[in-house]
C-alpha positions in Angstrom: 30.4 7.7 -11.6 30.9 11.5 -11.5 28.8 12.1 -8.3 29.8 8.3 -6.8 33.3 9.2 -6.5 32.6 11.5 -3.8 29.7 10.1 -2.3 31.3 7.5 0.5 34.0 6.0 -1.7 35.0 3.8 0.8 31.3 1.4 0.8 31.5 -1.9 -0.7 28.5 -0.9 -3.0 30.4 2.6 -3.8 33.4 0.1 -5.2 31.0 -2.7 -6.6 29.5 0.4 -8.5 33.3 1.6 -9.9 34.1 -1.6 -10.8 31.4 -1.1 -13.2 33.1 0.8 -15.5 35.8 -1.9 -16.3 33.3 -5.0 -16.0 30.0 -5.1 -17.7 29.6 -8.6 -15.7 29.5 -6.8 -12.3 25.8 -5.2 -13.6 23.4 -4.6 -10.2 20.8 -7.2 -10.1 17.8 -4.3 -10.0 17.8 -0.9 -10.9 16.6 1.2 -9.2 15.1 4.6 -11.4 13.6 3.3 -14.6 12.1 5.1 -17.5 10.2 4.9 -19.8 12.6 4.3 -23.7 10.7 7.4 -24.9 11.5 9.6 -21.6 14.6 11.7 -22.1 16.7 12.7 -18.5 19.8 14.3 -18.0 21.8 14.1 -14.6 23.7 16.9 -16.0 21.1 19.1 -17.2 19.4 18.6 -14.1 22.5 19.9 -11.6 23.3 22.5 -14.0 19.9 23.9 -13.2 21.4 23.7 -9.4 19.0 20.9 -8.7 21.2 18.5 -5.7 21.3 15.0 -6.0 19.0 14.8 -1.9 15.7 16.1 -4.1 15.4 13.0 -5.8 17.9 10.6 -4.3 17.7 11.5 -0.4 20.0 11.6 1.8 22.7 9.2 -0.1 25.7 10.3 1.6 24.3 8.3 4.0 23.0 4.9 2.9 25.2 2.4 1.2 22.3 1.7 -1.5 20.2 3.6 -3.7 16.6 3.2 -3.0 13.7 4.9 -4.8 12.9 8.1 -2.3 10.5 9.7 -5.2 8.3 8.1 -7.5 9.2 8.0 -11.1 6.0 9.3 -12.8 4.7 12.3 -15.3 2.8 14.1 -12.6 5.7 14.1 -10.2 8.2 15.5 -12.8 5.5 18.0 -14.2 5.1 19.0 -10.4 8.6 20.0 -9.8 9.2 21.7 -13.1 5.9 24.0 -12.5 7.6 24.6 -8.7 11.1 25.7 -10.4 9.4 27.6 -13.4 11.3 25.0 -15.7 9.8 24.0 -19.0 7.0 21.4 -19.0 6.5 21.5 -22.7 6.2 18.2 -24.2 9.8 18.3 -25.8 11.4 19.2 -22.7 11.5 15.4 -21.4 10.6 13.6 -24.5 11.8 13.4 -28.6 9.1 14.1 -30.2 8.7 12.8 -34.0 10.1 9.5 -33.9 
């Protein structure tokens, strides 16, 4: 919720989405961004590295849902690491030796 309590707290779906935190019932019928179990992603490590939530999530201050703006694959996050000169080493995004 760190980024949603900024983003237009005043949308239904913005509550519905808080409401989350006290009521597992309330989950969203779809999500949205899905990975892979053996993926790893950070949010935070992500806007550390100054990376704004637009690059991946469009312009969200200005819908009231979440849809997918970029696709979810390999290639596209191997594209965008090589165009920040971030690490694409194997390890970077997955645990390896399990």
């Amino acid at each position: 919720m760190n980024c949603h309590r900024n983003v237009k707290p005043d949308s239904p779906q913005i509550k519905r989405l808080a409401a989350l935190e006290n009521d597992a019932t309330l989950l969203p019928a779809q999500q949205v961004y899905m990975l892979e179990d053996f993926v790893f992603f950070s949010h935070a490590l992500h806007r550390k590295a100054g990376i704004d939530c637009r690059e991946c999530h469009g312009a969200v201050t200005e819908h009231d849902t979440v849809t997918l703006e970029i696709p979810v694959t390999m290639k596209a996050c191997v594209a965008c690491h090589k165009a920040r000169r971030a690490s694409s080493t194997c390890n970077t995004c997955h645990e390896l030796g399990q």
